[in-house]
TORMI-724387 format. One record per residue (C-alpha): residue number from 0; residue in three letters; x, y, z. Coordinates in pm, 1 decimal. Example, Ala and Ser with C-alpha at 12.3 -4.5 7.8 and 13.67 -1.06 7.14 Angstrom:
residues 2
ATOM  seq  type        xx        yy        zz
ATOM    0   ALA    1230.0    -450.0     780.0
ATOM    1   SER    1367.0    -106.0     714.0
end
This chain:
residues 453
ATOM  seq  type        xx        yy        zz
ATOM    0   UNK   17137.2   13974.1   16326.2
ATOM    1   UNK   17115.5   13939.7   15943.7
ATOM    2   UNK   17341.6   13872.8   15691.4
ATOM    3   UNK   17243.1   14057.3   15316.4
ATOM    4   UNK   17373.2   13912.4   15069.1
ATOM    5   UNK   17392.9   13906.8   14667.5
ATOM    6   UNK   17569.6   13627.8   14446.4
ATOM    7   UNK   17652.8   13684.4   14105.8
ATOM    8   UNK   17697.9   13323.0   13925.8
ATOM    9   UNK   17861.5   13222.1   13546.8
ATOM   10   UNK   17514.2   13085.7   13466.4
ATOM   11   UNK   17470.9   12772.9   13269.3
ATOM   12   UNK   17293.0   12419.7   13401.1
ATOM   13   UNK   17132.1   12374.0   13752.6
ATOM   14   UNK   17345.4   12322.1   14031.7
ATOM   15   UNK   17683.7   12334.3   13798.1
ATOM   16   UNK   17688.1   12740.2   13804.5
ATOM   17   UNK   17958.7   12857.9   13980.6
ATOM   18   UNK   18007.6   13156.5   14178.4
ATOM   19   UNK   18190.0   13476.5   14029.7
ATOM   20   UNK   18096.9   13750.9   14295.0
ATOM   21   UNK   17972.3   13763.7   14638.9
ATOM   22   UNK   17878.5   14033.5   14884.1
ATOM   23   UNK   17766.1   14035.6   15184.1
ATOM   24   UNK   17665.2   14263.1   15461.7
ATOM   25   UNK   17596.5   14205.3   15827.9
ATOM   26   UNK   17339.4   14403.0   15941.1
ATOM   27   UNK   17176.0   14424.9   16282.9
ATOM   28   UNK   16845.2   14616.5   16225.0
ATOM   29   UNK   16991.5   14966.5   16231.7
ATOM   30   UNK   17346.5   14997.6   16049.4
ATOM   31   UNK   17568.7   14765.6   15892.9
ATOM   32   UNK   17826.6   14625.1   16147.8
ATOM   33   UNK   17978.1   14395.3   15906.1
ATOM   34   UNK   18071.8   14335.2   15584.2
ATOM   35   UNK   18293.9   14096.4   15262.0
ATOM   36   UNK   18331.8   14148.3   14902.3
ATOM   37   UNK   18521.0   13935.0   14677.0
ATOM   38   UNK   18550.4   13799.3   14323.5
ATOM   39   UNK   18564.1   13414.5   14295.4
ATOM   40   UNK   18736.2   13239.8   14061.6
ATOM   41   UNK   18430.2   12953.5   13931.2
ATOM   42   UNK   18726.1   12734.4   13780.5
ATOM   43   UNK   18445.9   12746.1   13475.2
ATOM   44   UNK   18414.1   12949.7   13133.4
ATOM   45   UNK   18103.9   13198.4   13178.9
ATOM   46   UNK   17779.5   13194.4   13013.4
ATOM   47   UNK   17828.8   13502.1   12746.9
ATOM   48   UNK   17502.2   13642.4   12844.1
ATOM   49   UNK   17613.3   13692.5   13197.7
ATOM   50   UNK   17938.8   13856.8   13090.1
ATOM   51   UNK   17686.9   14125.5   12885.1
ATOM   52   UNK   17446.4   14124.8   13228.4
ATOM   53   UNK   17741.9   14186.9   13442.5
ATOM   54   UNK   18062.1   14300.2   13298.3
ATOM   55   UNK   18246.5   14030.9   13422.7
ATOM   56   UNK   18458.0   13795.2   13227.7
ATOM   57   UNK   18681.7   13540.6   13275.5
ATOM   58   UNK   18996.6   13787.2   13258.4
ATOM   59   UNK   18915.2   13953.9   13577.1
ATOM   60   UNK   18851.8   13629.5   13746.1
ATOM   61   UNK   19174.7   13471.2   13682.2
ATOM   62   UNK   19326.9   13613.2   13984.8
ATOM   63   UNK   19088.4   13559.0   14167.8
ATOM   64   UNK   19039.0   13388.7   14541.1
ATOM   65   UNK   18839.6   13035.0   14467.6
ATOM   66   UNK   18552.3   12925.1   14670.8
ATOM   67   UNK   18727.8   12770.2   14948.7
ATOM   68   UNK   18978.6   13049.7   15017.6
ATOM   69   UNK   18698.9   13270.6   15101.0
ATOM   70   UNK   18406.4   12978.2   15231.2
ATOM   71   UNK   18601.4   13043.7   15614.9
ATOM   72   UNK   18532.9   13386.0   15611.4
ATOM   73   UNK   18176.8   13363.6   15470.7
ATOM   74   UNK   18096.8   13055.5   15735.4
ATOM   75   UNK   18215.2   13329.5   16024.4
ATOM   76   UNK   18020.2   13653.3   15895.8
ATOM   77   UNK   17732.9   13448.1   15863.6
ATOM   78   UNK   17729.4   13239.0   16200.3
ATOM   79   UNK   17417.4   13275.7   16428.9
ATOM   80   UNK   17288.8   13521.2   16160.7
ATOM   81   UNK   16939.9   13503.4   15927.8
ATOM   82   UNK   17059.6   13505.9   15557.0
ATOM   83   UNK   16817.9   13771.2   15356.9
ATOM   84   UNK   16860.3   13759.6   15005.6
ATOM   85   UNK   16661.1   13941.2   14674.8
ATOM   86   UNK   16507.5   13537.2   14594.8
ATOM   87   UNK   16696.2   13373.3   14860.6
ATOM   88   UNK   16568.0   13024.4   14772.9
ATOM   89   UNK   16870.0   13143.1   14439.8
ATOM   90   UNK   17154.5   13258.7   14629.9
ATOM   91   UNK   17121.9   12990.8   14921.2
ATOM   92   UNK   17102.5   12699.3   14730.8
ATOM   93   UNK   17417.6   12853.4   14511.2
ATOM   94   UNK   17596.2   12881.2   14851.0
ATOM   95   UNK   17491.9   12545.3   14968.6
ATOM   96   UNK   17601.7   12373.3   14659.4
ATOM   97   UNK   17943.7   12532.0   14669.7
ATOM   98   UNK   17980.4   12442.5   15038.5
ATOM   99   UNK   17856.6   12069.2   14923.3
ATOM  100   UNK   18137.5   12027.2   14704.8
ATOM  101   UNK   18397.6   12069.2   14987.0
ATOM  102   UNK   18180.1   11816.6   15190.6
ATOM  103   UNK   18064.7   12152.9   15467.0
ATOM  104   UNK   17691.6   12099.7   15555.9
ATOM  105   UNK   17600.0   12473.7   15526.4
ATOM  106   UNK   17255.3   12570.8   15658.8
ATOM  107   UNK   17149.0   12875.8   15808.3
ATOM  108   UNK   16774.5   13065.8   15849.9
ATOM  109   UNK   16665.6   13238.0   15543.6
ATOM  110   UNK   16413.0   13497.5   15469.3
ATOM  111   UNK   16320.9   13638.3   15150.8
ATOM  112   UNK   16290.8   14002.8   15031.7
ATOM  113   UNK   16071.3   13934.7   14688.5
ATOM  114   UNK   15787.3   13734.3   14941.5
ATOM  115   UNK   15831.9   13983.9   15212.6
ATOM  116   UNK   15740.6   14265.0   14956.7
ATOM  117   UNK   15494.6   14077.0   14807.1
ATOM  118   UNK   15344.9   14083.3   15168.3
ATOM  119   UNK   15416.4   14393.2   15289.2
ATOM  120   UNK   15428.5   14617.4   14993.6
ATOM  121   UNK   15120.0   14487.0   14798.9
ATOM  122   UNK   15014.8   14560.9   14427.3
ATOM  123   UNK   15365.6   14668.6   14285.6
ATOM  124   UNK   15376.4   14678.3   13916.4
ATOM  125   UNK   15727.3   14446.3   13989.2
ATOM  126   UNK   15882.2   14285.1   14202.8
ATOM  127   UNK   16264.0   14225.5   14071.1
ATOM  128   UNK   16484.9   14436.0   14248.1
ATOM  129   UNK   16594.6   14706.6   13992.7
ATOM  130   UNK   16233.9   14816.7   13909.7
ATOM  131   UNK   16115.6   14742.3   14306.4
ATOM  132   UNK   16401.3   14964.2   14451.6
ATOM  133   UNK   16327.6   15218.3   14135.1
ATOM  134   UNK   15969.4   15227.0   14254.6
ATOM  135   UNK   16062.0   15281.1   14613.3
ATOM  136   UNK   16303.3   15614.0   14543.3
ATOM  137   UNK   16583.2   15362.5   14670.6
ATOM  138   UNK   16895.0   15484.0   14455.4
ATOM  139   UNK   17091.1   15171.0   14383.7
ATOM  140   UNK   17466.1   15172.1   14189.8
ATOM  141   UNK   17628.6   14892.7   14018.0
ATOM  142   UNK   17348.0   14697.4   13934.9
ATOM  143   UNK   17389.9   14371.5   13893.5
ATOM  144   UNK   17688.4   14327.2   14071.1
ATOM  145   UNK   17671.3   14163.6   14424.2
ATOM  146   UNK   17792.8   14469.7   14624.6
ATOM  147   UNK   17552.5   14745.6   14427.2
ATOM  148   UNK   17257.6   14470.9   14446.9
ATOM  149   UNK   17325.6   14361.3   14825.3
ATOM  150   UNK   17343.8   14738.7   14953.5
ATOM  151   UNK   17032.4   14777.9   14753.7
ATOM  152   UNK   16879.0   14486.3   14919.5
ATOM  153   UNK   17021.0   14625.9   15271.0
ATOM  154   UNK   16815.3   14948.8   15191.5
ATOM  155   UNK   16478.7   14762.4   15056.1
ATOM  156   UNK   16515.3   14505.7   15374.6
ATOM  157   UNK   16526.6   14839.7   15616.4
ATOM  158   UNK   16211.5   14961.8   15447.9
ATOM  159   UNK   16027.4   14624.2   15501.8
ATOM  160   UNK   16128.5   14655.4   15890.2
ATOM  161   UNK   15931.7   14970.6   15933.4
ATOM  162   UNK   15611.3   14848.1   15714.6
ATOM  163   UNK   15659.7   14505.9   15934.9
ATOM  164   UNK   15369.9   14672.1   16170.6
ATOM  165   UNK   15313.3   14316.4   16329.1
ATOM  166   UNK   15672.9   14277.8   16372.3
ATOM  167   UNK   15694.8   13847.6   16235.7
ATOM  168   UNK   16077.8   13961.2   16069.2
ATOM  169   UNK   16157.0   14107.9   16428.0
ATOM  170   UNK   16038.0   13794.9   16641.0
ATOM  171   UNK   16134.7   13557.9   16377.2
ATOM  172   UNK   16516.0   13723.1   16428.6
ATOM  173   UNK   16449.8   13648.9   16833.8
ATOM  174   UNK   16354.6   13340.2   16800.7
ATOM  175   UNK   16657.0   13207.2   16601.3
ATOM  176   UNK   16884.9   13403.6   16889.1
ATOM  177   UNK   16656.8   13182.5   17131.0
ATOM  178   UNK   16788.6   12848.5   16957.1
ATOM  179   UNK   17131.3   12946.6   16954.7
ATOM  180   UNK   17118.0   12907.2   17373.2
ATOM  181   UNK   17210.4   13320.4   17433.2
ATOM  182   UNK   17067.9   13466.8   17801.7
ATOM  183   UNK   17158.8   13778.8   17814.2
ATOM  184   UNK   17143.2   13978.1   18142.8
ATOM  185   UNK   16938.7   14336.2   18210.3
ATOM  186   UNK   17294.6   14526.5   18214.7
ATOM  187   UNK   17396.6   14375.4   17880.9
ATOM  188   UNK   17014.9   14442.3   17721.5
ATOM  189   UNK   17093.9   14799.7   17847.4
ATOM  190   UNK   17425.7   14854.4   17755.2
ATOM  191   UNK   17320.7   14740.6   17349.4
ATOM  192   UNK   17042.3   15014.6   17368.7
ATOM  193   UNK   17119.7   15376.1   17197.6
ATOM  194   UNK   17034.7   15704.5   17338.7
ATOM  195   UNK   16815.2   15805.9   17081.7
ATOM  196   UNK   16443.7   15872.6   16957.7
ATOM  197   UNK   16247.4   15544.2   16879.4
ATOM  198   UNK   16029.0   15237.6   16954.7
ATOM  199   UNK   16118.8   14912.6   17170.0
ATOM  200   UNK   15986.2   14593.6   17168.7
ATOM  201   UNK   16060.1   14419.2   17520.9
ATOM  202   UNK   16043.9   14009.7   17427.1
ATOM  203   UNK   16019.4   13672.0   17680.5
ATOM  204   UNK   16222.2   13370.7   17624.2
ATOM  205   UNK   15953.3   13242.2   17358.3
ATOM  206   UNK   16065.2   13557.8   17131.6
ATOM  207   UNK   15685.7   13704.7   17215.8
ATOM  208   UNK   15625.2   14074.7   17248.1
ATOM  209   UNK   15576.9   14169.8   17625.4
ATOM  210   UNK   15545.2   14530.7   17613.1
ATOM  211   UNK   15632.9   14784.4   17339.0
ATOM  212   UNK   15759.0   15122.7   17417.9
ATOM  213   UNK   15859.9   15471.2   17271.1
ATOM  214   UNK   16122.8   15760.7   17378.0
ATOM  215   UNK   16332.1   16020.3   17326.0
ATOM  216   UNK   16582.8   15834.5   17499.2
ATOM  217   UNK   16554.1   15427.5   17452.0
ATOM  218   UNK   16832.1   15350.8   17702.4
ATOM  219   UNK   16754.2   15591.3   17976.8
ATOM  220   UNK   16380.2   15393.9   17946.0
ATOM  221   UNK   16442.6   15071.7   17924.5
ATOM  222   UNK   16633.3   15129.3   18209.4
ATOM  223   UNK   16366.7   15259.6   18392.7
ATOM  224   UNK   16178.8   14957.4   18337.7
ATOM  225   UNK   16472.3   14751.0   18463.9
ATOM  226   UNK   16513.5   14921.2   18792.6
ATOM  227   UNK   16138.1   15026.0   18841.1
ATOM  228   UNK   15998.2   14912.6   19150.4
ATOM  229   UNK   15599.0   14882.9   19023.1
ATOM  230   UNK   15457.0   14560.6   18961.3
ATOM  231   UNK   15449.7   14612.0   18601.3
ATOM  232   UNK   15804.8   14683.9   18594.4
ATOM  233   UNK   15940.4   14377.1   18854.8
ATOM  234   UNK   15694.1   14096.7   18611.9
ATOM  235   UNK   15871.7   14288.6   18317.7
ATOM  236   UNK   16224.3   14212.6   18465.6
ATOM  237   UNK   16132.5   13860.0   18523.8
ATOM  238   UNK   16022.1   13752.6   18178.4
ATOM  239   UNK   16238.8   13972.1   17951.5
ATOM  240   UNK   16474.6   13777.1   17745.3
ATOM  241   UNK   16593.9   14036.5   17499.7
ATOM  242   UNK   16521.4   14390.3   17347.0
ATOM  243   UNK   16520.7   14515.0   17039.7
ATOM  244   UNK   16455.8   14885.5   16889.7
ATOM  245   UNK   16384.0   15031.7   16610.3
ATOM  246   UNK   16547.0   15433.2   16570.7
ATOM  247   UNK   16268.4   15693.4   16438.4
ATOM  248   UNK   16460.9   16019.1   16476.7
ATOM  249   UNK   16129.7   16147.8   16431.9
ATOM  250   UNK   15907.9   16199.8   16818.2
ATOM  251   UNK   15586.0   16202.5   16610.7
ATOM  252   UNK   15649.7   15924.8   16465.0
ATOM  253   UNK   15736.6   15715.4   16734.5
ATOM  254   UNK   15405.0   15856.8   16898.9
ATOM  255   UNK   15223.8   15720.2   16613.7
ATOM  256   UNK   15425.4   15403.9   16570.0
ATOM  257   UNK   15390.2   15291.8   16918.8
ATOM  258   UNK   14970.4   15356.8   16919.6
ATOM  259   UNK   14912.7   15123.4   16636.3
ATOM  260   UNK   15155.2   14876.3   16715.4
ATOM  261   UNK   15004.1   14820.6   17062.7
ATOM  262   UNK   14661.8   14788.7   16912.8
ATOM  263   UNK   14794.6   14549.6   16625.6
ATOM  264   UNK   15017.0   14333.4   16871.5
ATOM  265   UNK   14839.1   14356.9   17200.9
ATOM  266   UNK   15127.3   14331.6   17418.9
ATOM  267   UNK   15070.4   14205.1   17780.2
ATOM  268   UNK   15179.5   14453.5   17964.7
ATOM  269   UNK   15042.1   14775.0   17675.9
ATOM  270   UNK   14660.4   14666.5   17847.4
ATOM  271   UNK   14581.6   15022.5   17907.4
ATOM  272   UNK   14707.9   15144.9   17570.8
ATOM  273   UNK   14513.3   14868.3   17387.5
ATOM  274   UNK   14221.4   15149.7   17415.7
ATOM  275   UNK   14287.7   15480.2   17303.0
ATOM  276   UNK   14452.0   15740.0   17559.1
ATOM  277   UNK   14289.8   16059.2   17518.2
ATOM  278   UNK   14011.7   16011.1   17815.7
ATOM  279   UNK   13915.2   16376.6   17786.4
ATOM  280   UNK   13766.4   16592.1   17495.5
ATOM  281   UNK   13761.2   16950.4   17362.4
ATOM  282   UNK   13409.0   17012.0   17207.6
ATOM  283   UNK   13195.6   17352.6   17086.1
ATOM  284   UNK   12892.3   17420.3   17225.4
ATOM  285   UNK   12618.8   17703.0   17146.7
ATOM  286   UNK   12491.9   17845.1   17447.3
ATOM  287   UNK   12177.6   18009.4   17457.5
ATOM  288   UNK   12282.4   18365.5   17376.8
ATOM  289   UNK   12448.6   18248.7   17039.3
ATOM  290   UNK   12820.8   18219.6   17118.5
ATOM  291   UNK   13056.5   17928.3   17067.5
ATOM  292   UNK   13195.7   17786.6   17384.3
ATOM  293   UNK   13530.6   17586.7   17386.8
ATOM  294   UNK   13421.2   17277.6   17686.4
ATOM  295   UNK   13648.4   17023.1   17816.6
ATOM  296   UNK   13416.4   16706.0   17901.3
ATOM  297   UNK   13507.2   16290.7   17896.2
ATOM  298   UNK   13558.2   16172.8   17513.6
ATOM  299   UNK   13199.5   16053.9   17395.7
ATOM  300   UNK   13242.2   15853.2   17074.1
ATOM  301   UNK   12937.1   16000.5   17007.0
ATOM  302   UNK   13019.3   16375.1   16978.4
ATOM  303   UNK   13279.8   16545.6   16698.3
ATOM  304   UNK   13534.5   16641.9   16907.1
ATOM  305   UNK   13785.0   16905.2   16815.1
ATOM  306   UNK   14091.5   16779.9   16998.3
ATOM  307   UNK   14162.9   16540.0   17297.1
ATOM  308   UNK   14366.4   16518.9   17605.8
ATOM  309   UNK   14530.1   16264.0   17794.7
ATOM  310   UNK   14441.2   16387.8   18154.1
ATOM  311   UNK   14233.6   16673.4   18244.7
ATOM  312   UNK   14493.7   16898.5   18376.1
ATOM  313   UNK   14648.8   16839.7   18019.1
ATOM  314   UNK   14350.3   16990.3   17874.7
ATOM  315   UNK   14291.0   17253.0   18119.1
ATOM  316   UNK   14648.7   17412.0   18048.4
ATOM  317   UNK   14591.2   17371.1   17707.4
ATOM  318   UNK   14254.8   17544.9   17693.3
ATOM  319   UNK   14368.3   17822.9   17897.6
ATOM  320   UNK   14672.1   17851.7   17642.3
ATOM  321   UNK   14397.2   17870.8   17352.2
ATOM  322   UNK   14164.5   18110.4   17504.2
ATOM  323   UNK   14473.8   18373.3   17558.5
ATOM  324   UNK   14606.2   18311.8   17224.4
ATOM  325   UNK   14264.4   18385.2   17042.2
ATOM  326   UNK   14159.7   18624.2   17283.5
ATOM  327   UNK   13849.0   18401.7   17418.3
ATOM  328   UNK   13660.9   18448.3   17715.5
ATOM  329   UNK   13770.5   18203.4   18034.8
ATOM  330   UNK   13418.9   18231.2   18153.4
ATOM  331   UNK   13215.6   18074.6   17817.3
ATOM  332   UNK   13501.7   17843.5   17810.8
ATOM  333   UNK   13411.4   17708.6   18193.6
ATOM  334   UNK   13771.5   17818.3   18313.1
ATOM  335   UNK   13611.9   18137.8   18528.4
ATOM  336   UNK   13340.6   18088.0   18747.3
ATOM  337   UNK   13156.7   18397.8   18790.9
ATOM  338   UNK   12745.3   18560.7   18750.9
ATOM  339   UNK   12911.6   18826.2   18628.2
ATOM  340   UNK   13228.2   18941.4   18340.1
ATOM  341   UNK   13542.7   18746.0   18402.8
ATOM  342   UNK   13845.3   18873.3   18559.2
ATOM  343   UNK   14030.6   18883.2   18232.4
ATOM  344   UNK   13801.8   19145.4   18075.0
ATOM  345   UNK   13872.4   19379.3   18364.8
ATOM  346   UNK   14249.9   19336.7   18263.0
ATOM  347   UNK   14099.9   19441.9   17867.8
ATOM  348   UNK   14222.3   19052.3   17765.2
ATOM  349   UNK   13909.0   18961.8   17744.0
ATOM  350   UNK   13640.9   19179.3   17512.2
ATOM  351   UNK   13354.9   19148.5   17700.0
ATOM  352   UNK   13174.8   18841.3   17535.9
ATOM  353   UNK   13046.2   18697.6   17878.5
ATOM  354   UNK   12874.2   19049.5   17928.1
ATOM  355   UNK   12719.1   19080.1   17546.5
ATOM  356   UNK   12951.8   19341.3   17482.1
ATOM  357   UNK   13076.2   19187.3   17167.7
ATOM  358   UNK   12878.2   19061.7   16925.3
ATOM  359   UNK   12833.4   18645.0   16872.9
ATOM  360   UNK   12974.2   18662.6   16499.8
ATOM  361   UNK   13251.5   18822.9   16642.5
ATOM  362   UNK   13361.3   18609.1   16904.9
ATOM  363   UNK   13282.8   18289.4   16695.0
ATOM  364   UNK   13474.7   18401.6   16399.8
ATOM  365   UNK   13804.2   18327.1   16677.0
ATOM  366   UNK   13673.7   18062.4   16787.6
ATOM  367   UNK   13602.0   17891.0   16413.5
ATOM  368   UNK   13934.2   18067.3   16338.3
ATOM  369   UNK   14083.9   17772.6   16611.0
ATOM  370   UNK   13853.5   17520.2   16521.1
ATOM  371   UNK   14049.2   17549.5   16146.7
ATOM  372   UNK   14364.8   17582.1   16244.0
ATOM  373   UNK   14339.6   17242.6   16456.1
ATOM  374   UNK   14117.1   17030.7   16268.2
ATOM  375   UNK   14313.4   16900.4   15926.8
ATOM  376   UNK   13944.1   16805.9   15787.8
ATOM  377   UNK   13996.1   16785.4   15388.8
ATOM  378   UNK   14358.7   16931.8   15415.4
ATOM  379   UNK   14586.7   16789.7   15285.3
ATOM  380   UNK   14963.4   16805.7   15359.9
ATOM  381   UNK   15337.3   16682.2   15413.5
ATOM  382   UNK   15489.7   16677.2   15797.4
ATOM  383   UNK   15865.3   16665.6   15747.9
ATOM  384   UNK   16096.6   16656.1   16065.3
ATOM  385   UNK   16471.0   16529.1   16104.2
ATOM  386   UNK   16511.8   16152.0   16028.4
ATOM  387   UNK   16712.8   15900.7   16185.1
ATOM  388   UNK   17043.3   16075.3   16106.5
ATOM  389   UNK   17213.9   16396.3   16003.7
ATOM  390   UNK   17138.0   16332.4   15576.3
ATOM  391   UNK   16762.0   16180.1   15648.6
ATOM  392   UNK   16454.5   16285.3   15679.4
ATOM  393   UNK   16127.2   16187.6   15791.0
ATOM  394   UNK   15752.4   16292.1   15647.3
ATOM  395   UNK   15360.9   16204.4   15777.3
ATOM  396   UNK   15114.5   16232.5   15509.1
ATOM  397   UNK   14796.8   16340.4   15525.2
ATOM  398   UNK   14567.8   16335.4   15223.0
ATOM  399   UNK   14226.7   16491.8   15235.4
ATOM  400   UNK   14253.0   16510.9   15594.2
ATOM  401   UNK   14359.4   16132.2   15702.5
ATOM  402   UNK   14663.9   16002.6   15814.2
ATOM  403   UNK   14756.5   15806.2   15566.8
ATOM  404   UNK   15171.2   15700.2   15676.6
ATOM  405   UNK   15539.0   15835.8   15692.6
ATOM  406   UNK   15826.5   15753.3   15536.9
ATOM  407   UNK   16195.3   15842.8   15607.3
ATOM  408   UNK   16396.2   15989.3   15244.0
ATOM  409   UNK   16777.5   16103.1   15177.2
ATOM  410   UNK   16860.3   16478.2   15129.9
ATOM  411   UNK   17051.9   16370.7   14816.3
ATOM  412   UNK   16689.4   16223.8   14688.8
ATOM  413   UNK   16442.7   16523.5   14721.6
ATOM  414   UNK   16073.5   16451.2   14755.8
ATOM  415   UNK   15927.3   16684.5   14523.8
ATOM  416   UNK   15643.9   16455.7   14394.5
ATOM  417   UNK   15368.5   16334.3   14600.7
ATOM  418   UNK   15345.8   16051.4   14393.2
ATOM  419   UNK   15678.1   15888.8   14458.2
ATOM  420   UNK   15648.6   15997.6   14829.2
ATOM  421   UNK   15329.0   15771.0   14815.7
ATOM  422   UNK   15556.5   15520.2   14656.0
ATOM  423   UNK   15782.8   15464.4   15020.1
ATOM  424   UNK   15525.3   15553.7   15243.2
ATOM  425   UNK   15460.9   15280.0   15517.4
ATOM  426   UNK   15047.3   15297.5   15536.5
ATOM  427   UNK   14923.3   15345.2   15905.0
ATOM  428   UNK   14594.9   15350.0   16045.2
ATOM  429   UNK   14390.7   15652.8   16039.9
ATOM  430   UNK   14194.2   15645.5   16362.6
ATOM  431   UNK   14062.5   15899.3   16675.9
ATOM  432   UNK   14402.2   15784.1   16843.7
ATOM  433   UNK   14626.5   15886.4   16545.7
ATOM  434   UNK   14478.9   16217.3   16458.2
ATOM  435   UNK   14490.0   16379.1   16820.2
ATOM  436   UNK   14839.9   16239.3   16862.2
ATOM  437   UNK   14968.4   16441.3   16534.2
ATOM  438   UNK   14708.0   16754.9   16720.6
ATOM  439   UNK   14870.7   16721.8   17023.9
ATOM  440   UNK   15210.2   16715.6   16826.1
ATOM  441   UNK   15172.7   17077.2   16645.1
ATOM  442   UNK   15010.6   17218.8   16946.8
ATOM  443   UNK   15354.3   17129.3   17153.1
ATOM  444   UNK   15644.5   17100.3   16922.9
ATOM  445   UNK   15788.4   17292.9   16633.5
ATOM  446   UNK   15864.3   17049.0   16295.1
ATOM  447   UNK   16146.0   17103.8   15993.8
ATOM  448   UNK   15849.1   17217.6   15788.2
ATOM  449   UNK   15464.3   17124.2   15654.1
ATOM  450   UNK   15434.0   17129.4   15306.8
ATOM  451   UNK   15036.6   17142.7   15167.5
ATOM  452   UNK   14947.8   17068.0   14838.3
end
């Protein structure tokens, strides 16, 4: 659990400022559960520069709750929480101060949004939080006042979850829930789960990730995993401590989420996803009278492959699926075994390729016609699909034919500029594993829309 919070101060000497505003919002990874805004009356004049900055002067704050009307509330929305603030090292020692001058030791974990995006989000031209969040597409109000800033910093600290790929905000979170003595039970891991589309991250008692996950349905899994009576399953119920998730909306992107994170984390228990999952290949060969065949054979780094299948039924059904659709022949495709024309030319689905009755340029124009429409070789185009909720949505871009991220945007803030879209993007690996999974993806599902450009 977090606690996001902004401080606006009446300025003047170190440790003697005085606090005029303070929000704060509890936030627990996916919405904001939590939250306090208040003026403070400082008891002090404020610096006239800050009254410009902010707009607030001492008139508004006469009225005002001081600091230790509201330090009970801010002790109890804070408690067993991380403190995240735009320069934390600011608005914690600010807080601490305060709390020192009614003799209350105030400490609490802290992490830091400017050094987090200086780490995650590399090479920005700034890092203060108006022209970061500007950067980002973020649309922030009432800037520099604590609630406008803090929701700001709620929306920038959301972002910086999804681009944490090796997840050291997410275990850093577990491992302060560790210290503070919790044990949760499997019914009340299940029972905080949603029944939506995302990733999990299963955790031990050290905070360590165990095994990480994706589904259209995180609860209904997880309980699977709880009740399952493999081996993998009963060693997972002994050492899981606690669960967290992370909500994609998006199916492809928790496909492509879950294969890098696996290979970035190694989880215990992801062994056989640590290597890639497509075991089987589609590949074209030219046979010796000068036609294309479509071949299903084991994935040989070796070869260019076209597409790539989990199992081999998987590919069977989908090659049979492409050869009707393009009119192919199930005998050069090795689905028909037969000296002489396959059975689907004797039903006239077939036009006689495997008896020379059409002509090789033909036939391969279909096939090349496939070989297009799957590859995304030097394409280059937007994937957009629902988001996380009803006004959100998510986009995978792919720039001269890699995968180069996704990102989730509001409907209120339209993407109509690849350039700011590159802005928010979270950058993924582009690899065998990532390419056949967004492949596999079109063949199967229908998206929002692709946009090429």
């Amino acid at each position: 659990m977090y606690c996001i919070l902004d401080i606006e101060t009446t300025g003047g000497q170190f440790n003697e400022e005085g606090i005029t505003e303070i929000a704060i919002y509890k936030y627990d990874g996916h919405e904001v559960v939590d939250q306090f805004i208040s003026l403070v009356n400082p008891e002090k004049e404020i610096q006239p520069f800050v009254v410009k900055l902010t707009g607030i002067n001492n008139a508004m704050l006469r009225s005002a709750p001081k600091f230790y009307e509201v330090a009970k509330r801010i002790i109890e929305i804070t408690q067993d929480c991380i403190v995240v603030a735009h320069n934390s090292s600011f608005d914690y020692r600010i807080l601490r101060t305060e709390f020192t001058r009614l003799g209350y030791d105030f400490i609490r974990p802290t992490l830091c949004t400017v050094e987090l995006s200086k780490k995650l989000i590399p090479g920005m031209e700034s890092y203060s939080l108006g022209k970061l969040v500007r950067a980002l597409g973020i649309p922030v109000t009432d800037r520099h006042r604590a609630s406008g800033d803090a929701l700001a910093t709620v929306k920038l600290f959301k972002l910086l979850l999804s681009k944490d790929t090796e997840k050291e905000i997410l275990i850093s979170s577990i491992k302060a829930e560790i210290k503070s003595g919790l044990t949760p039970k499997l019914l009340d891991i299940v029972e905080s789960l949603p029944y939506k589309t995302g990733i999990y991250y299963i955790h031990n008692e050290k905070g360590d990730l165990i095994y990480i996950g994706k589904s259209k349905n995180i609860k209904k899994r997880v309980n699977q995993h709880f009740t399952g009576k493999t081996n993998k399953c009963k060693k997972i119920q002994l050492e899981v401590f606690a669960v967290t998730y992370e909500e994609t909306g998006s199916e492809l992107i928790a496909l492509l989420k879950e294969s890098e994170e696996i290979k970035i984390n190694k989880p215990i228990y992801n062994r056989a996803q640590r290597k890639s999952i497509f075991q089987y290949a589609l590949y074209e060969v030219l046979d010796d009278n000068g036609y294309l065949n479509l071949r299903l054979q084991k994935a040989d780094g070796r070869k260019k492959e076209i597409t790539a299948f989990t199992t081999l039924q998987e590919g069977k059904n989908a090659l049979f699926r492409i050869t009707e659709k393009y009119n192919l022949c199930q005998k050069l495709n090795g689905l028909y075994e037969t000296q002489n024309g396959c059975f689907q030319h004797k039903i006239k689905e077939c036009n006689g390729a495997c008896l020379g009755l059409e002509s090789p340029e033909e036939y391969n124009q279909r096939v090349e016609d496939f070989i297009n429409e799957m590859t995304f070789e030097n394409n280059n185009m937007i994937i957009i699909d629902r988001g996380r909720k009803i006004d959100e949505r998510s986009a995978v871009l792919i720039e001269n034919g890699i995968y180069k991220g996704y990102c989730f945007y509001d409907l209120n803030y339209q993407i109509t500029n690849v350039e700011v879209l590159k802005n928010i993007i979270i950058p993924m690996q582009n690899n065998r594993d990532t390419r056949t999974i967004i492949q596999s993806y079109l063949r199967k599902n229908k998206v929002l829309k692709i946009v090429k450009f």
